[in-house]
C-alpha angles and dihedrals in degrees: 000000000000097000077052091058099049083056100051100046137050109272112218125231125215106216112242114231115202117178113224124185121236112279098236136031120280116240111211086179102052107006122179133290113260127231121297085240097042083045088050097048093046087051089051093051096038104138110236114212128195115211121189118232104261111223134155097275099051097050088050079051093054091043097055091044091059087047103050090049108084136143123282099215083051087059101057094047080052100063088045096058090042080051096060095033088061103034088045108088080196135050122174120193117218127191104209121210112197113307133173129244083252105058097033094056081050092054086052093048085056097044094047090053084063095043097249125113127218111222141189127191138158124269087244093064096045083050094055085042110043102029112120096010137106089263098055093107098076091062093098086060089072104060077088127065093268136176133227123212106184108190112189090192094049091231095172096178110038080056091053085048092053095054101047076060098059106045087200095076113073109188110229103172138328138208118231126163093010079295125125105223126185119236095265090043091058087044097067089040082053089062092041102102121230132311090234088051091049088046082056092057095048100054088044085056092045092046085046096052087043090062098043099059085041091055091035094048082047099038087081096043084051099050080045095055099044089041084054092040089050085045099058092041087060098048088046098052093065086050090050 
């Protein structure tokens, strides 16, 4: 029954897929010419490009164009960070090795007591701020992770006094007067007293000199005075 209805009806064939490598060798150097009609077609949707000549003056163009093209919001944290650097009478520069959130929100706490603030910002930030400035020297100092301690008042050794407290803030350098000191050299401004203090001493010296003059210029009129005085006693002793 079943050789009857192979025969009756259609067989199907299932196609047989062999898979048959290429004649010749393929050339990767020098491979073969396409179709007229594929060569055509690839002619036809050939990009064309238009390159403008490079010289000197266009690549300077280009490169004033990437410069001047910063982020806003760059900008404005800029300015903050120009805006302490000029209204703090004291920077010190930290290198900070790897701290937690605990203890660094510690170290602010102690700064702010002492009216100072610990900050942190990106290289890219210091670069917009301090290029081009007096301070642009210390830019080197922030390929590192670095710290920043602005202190309006100018209190060197209180700040000196802080970090020896947090052993994860190495000072590195500081900035007092308008002036970049190393860290040895902060560190004997740091053990100068205060200005007020200084101001004190001088005007004792000054009063001191002062007096001195005065006793040494009236020193001669008074053995005068006593000499003349020693001199009428006697004349008048003989009359008497």
């Amino acid at each position: 029954m079943a050789s009857m209805l192979n025969k009756i009806f259609l067989q199907t064939q299932t196609p047989l897929v062999l898979a048959r490598r290429f004649r010749g060798k393929i050339n990767i150097q020098r491979p073969r010419k396409p179709h007229y009609t594929r060569a055509l077609v690839e002619a036809v949707t050939k990009p064309i490009y238009v390159y403008p000549p490079i010289t000197l003056e266009t690549c300077q163009r280009k490169r004033e164009q990437t410069t001047k093209k910063t982020n806003p919001y760059v900008e404005i944290i800029a300015k903050e960070v120009s805006n302490w650097f000029n209204h703090s009478r004291c920077v010190g520069l930290f290198h900070i090795n790897s701290i937690n959130a605990e203890d660094h929100f510690k170290a602010r706490v102690l700064f702010h007591r002492q009216n100072m603030h610990l900050k942190q910002y990106p290289t890219e930030v210091l670069t917009v701020a301090l290029r081009r400035t007096k301070y642009e020297k210390i830019l080197p100092l922030f390929r590192a992770q670095c710290a920043i301690v602005f202190s309006p008042d100018g209190e060197a050794g209180k700040m000196v006094k802080i970090s020896k407290k947090i052993p994860q803030l190495i000072l590195i350098g500081a900035i007092a007067e308008d002036r970049i000191l190393s860290r040895n050299q902060f560190m004997d401004y740091a053990t100068l007293p205060g200005l007020d203090m200084v101001r004190a001493q001088l005007v004792s010296v000054l009063q001191s000199a002062a007096g001195d003059l005065v006793g040494k210029m009236q020193g001669h009129q008074s053995n005068i005075v006593r000499m003349l005085e020693a001199h009428a006693k006697k004349c008048e002793e003989p009359e008497k």
